[in-house]
C-alpha angles and dihedrals in degrees: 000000000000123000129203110236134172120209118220141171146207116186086334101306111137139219135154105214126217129201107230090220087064098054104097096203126052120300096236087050112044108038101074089049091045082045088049101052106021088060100053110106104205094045100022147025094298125227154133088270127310119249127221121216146194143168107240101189105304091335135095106252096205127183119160132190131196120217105266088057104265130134120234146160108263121194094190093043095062096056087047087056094047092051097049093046091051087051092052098046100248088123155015136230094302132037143161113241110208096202111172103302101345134083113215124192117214139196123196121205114166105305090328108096125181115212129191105209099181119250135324111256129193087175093135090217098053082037091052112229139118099237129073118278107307115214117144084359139126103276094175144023127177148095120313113182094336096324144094120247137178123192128206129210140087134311108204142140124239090178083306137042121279131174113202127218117185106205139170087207130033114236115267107241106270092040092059101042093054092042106038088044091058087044096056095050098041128134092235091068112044101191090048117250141229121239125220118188110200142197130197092222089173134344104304098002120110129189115195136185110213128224105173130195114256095002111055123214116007140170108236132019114181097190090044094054088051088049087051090047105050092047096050081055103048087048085052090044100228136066139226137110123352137186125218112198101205117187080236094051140291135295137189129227122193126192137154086228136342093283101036120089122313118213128186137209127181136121136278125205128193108218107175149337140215160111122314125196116219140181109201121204101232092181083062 
């Protein structure tokens, strides 16, 4: 079969987006094989994950997988759906995006799109992980390169897992892939976690280099850029406008402290569209 698919973008991270009318099997059964093998760069469109979509009445029906078939919250894909919806006429300036448990308003203006994910949590158990609540803590303790290391920072959701590193100085490359891997898959965090380093560049700017769960190294993470940003706040003890220097490009998080409301704002781009073949697994 061949599926239709548009590519889009936010801060470079990546999706192919599928309509769900357009999936032949049931929902619960073909997305994590399209996600599998549509996101493969070498054999398939290539992403971050690919996102499926859907108008329910007048709301954003919003499910993303990352490549390796998982199901996950996804800040930039929500604007990337947004975006797409509002192109294709589904939409007009405002909808509601109903993306796993949350409800997100969003706003379009142009390729700029505003986005209200809900609140910053450290609960262990929303988080999810087995200690206390872990803010300006040890997150992680093993062996790095023969020695023992143990990292300080935050583990919070911000609709999905984060864990927080404040740093003066962002990791060199093979540094932050063998840390930030072990990190990811550690007992402490079930369901896996994604890791921001961040680095206060200037008050209230932020620069950040991205591992995310399921998917490695990426450009852009809106709802780790949030994460970075509430808990720079709550360490500065006030709220207010942040931004969030991406190597994909910036974004900016508003909130009236550090658990109020966050909103985003950041840009969306289409790249492409086309036609996918795809072999589905019916016997999955």
């Amino acid at each position: 079969m061949t599926l239709p698919f548009w590519k889009l973008q936010s801060i470079g991270n990546d999706f192919s987006l599928f309509h769900l009318t357009d999936l032949p099997l049931e929902p619960e059964r073909l997305p994590p094989q399209l996600a599998v093998k549509a996101c493969d760069r070498k054999f398939g469109i290539g992403g971050d994950g690919i996102l499926v979509v859907k108008m329910e009445d007048s709301d954003l029906r919003l499910r993303m997988f990352n490549p390796d078939g998982s199901e996950d919250f996804c800040g930039n894909g929500i604007r990337c759906a947004v975006l797409h919806a509002y192109e294709v006429g589904w939409i007009g300036f405002t909808v509601k995006v109903k993306h796993l448990d949350r409800e997100v308003a969003c706003e379009v203006e142009g390729e700029k799109i505003s986005t209200m994910i809900g609140v910053a949590d450290y609960t262990p158990e929303k988080v999810p992980q087995k200690n206390g609540e872990l803010f300006n803590q040890a997150v992680w303790s093993g062996m790095d390169s023969g020695m023992p290391l143990s990292l300080f920072g935050s583990a919070l959701t911000t609709g999905s897992t984060h864990v927080v590193i404040p740093t003066s100085v962002l990791p060199e490359d093979d540094g932050f892939r063998s840390i930030s891997s072990k990190i990811e898959v550690d007992p402490l965090y079930p369901k896996r976690t994604s890791v921001i380093w961040s680095k206060e560049l200037s008050p209230m700017k932020l620069q950040i280099r991205i591992w995310e769960r399921a998917v490695g190294e990426t450009l852009g993470c809106g709802t780790g850029s949030s994460a970075a940003a509430a808990d720079y706040l709550r360490r500065k003890g006030r709220g207010g406008e942040v931004e969030v220097v991406n190597p994909g490009g910036s974004v900016f998080v508003l909130m009236d402290a550090w658990n109020a409301p966050i909103t985003i704002v950041g840009e969306a781009k289409a790249v492409y569209s086309g036609r996918f073949a795809f072999e589905a697994d019916a016997r999955s």
